[in-house]
C-alpha positions in Angstrom: -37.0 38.2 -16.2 -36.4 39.2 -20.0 -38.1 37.2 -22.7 -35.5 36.4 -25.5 -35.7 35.0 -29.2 -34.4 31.6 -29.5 -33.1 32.0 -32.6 -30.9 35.4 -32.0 -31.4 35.5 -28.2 -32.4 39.2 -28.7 -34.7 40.7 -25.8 -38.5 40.8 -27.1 -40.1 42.1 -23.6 -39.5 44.8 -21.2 -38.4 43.2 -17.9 -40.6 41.7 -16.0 -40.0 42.0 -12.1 -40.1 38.5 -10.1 -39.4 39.1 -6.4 -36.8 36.5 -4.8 -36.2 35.5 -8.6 -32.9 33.5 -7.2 -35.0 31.3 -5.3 -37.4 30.6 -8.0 -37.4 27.1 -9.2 -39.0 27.4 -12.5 -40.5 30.7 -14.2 -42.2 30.5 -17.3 -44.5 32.9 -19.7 -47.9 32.3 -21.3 -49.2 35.5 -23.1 -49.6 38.1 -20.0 -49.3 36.1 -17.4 -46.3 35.1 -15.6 -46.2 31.7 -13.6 -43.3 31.8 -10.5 -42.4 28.2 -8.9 -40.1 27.8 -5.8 -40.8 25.4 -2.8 -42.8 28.0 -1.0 -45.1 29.4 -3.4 -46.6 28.7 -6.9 -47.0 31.9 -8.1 -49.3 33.7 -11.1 -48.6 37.4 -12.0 -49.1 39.5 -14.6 -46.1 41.4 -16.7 -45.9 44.1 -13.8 -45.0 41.6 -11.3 -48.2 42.2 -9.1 -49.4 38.5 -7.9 -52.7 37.2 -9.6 -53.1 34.1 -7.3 -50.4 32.3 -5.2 -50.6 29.2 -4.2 -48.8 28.6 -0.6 -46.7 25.1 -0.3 -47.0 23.4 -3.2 -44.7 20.9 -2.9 -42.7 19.7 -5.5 -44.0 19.6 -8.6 -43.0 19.4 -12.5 -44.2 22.0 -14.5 -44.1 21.7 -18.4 -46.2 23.8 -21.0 -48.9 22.1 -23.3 -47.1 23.2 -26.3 -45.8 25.8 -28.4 -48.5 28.7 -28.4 -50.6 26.8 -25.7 -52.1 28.9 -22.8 -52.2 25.8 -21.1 -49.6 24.6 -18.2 -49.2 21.0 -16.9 -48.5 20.5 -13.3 -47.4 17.4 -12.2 -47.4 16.7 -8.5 -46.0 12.7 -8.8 -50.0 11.2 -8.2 -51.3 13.2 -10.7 -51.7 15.7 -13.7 -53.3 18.6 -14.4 -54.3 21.1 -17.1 -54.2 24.4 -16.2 -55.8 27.6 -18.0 -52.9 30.0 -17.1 -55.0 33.2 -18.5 -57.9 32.2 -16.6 -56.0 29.9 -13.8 -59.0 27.2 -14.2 -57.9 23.6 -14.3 -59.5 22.4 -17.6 -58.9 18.6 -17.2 -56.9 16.2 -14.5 -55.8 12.5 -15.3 -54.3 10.3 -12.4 -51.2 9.5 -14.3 -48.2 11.2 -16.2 -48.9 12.3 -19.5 -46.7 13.4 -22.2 -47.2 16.6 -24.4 -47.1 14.6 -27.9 -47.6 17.5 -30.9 -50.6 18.8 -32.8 -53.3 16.9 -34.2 -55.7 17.8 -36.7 -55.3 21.4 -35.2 -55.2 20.5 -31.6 -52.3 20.2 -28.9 -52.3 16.3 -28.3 -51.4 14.1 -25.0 -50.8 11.0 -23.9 -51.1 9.4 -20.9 -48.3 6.9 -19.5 -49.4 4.5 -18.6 -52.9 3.4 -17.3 -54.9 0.1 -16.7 -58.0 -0.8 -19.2 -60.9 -2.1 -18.4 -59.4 -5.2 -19.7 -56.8 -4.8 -16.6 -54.1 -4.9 -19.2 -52.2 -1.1 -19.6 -53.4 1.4 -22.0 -52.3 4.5 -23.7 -55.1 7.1 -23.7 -54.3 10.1 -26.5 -56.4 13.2 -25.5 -56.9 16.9 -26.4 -54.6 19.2 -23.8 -56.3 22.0 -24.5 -60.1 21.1 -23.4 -58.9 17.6 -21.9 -61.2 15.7 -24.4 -60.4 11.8 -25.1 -59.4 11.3 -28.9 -58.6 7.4 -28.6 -57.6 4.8 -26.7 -55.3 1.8 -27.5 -55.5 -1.4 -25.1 -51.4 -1.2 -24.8 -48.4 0.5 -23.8 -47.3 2.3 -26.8 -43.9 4.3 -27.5 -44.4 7.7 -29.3 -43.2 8.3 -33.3 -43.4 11.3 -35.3 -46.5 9.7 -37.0 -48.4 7.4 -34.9 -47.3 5.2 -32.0 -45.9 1.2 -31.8 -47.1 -1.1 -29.4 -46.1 -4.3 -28.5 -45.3 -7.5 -30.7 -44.3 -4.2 -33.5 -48.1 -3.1 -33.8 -48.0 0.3 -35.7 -51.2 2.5 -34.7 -52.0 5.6 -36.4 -52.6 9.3 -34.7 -56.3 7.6 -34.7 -55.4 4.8 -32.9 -56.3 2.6 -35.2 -53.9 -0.7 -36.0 -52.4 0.7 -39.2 -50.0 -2.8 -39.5 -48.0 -5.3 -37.5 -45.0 -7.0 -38.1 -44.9 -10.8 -37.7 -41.8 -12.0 -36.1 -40.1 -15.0 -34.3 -41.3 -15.2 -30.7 -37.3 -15.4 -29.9 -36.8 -12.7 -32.4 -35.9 -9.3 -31.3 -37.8 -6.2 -32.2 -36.4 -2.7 -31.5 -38.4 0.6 -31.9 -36.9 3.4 -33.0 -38.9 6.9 -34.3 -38.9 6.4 -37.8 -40.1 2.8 -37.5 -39.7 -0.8 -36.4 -36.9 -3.2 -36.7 -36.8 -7.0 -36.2 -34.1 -9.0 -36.2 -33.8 -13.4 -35.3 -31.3 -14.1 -32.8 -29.1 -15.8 -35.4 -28.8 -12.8 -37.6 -30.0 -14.7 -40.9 -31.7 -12.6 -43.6 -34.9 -12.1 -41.6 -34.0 -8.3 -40.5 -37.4 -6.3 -41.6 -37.4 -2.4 -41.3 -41.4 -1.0 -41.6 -42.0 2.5 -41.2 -45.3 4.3 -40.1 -46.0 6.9 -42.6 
């Protein structure tokens, strides 16, 4: 395995040996330590290729990294997620649910989980810290994800805080369609009531 620039796709490592590479499923690189997947082994190495931990078995799993920079990996084994500290190959948080790598906050690598029941028994959207698996918020909905905040239903806008920034008020026949930048509504009859709010 050669690490590459994105951006000219020029080699930036010295290769890095990965035995039965072909029948690897997913091989990724955090710092100094290599992390192998295939069906019969979830593998940890360093850049010389020597094993650091293996794992026997693992089933299949999605791996996905934390973010940008992040030493963290996130395993998914379809029942649950967790956090993983690949330089110290600690699990640093688990949550029973799929979560979604959302951006940085305020400095830290921010999740969200998708979704969960409340305490009300209604589904909410828990938004949490990757990197130490602290809770930030939680919002008593489903929410989608924007570049700014996150919509939940009936066009609520909540901010990175979760806290309800505004809502639109719209027909209960009326459709409302979320999009990144912001929320649309539109009657069924198409009249001048089409509203277009952004979260900003």
């Amino acid at each position: 395995v050669i690490e590459v620039d994105p951006l000219d796709l020029q080699p930036v490592s010295e290769p890095i040996p990965i035995d039965k590479i072909s029948e690897q499923r997913r091989v990724m690189v955090f710092g100094d330590t290599v992390v192998a997947y295939s069906l019969s082994a979830l593998n940890f190495l360093n850049r010389s290729g020597e094993i650091i931990m293996s794992l026997p078995n693992p089933g299949d799993l999605t791996l996905t990294s934390a973010g940008a920079g992040s030493d963290v990996l996130i395993i998914y084994d379809y029942s649950r997620a967790i956090g993983l500290d690949v330089q110290t190959l600690t699990p640093i948080w688990e949550r029973p649910i799929f979560v979604a790598p959302f951006g940085v906050v305020d400095g830290e690598i921010i999740g969200v989980t998708r979704p969960q029941t409340s305490t009300s028994g209604e589904p909410s959207t828990e938004v949490f810290s990757l990197e130490t698996g602290e809770t930030k918020c939680v919002i008593d909905a489903e929410v989608e994800l924007a570049q700014n905040g996150f919509y939940g239903p009936d066009g609520v806008a909540y901010d990175l805080h979760c806290v309800e920034h505004w809502a639109i008020a719209a027909d209960d026949e009326a459709k409302v369609h979320i999009i990144d930048a912001g929320v649309v509504t539109a009657e069924p009859t198409g009249d001048n009531t089409t509203e277009i709010r952004y979260l900003s």
